[in-house]
C-alpha positions as CSV (number, residue, x, y, z in Angstrom):
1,X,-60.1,-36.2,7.3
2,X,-59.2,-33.3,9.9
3,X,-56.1,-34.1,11.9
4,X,-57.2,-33.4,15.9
5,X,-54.7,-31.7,16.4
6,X,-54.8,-29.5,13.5
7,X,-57.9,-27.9,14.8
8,X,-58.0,-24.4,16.2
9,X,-60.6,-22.9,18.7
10,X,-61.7,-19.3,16.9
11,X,-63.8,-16.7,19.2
12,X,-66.0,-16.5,15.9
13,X,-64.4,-13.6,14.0
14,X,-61.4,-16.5,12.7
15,X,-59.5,-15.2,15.6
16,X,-57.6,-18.2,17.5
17,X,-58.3,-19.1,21.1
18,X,-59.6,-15.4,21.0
19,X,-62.1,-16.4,23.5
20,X,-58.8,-17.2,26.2
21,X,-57.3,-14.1,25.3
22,X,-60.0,-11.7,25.6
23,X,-61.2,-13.0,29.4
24,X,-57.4,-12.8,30.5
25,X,-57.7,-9.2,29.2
26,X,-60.9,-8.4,31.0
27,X,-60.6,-10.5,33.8
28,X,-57.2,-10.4,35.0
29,X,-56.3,-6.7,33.8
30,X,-52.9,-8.0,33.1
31,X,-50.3,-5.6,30.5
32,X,-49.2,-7.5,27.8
33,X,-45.8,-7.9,29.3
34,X,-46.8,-9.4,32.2
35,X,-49.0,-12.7,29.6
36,X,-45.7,-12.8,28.1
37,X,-44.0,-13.5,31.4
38,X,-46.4,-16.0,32.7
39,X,-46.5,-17.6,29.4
40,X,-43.1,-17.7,28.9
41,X,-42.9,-16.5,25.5
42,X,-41.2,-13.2,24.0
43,X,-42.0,-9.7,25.1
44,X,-44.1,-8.8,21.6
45,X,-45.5,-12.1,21.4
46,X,-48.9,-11.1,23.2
47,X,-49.4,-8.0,20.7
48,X,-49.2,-10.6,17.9
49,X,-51.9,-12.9,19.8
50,X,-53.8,-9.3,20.1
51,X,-53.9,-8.2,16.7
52,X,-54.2,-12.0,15.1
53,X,-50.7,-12.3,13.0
54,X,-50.3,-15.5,15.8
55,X,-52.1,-17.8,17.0
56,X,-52.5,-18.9,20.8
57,X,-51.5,-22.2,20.9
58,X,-53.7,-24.7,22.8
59,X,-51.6,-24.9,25.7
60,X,-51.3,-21.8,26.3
61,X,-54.6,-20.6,25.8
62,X,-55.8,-23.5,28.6
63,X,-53.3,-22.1,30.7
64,X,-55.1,-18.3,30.5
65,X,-58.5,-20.3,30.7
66,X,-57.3,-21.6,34.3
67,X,-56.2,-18.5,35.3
68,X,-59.0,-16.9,34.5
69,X,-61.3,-20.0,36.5
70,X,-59.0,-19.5,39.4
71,X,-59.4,-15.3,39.3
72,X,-62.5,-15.9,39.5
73,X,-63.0,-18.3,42.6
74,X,-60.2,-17.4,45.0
75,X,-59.2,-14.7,46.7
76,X,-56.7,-12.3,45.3
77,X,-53.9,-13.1,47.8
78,X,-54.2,-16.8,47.0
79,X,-54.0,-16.1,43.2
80,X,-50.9,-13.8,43.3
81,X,-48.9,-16.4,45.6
82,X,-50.0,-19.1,42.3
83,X,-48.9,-16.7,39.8
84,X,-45.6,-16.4,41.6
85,X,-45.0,-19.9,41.8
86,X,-45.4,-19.9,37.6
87,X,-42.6,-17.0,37.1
């Protein structure tokens, strides 16, 4: 029996919460360095995400999945001053 939380979301080609990644990429058009801000984590971390040597954890990967839902439905200025509030 799989452990729940043991479970990993793949994109398809085995790459972890790829699908999370790749929108933030496309939809955001935000630098590696600037993921690794917002998520907190280290500086090369998002190139190791990128090239699949790490996996996204779950948390994180809901947290680029929001950002990407809230990109998408409000206005620029209103997503900037939320992105602030996260740094």
């Amino acid at each position: 029996m799989t452990d729940e939380k043991t479970v990993r979301r793949t994109n398809g080609n085995g790459g972890p919460c790829g699908d999370a990644r790749t929108a933030a990429r496309d939809t955001l058009s935000w630098t590696h360095e600037r993921v690794a801000k917002v998520l907190g984590v280290g500086r090369r971390t998002p190139y190791r995400y990128a090239s699949g040597d790490a996996q996204i954890p779950e948390p994180a990967a809901r947290l680029l999945r929001l950002l990407v839902l809230l990109r998408l439905t409000l206005s620029e200025r209103k997503f900037d001053d939320i992105v602030k509030q996260l740094n």
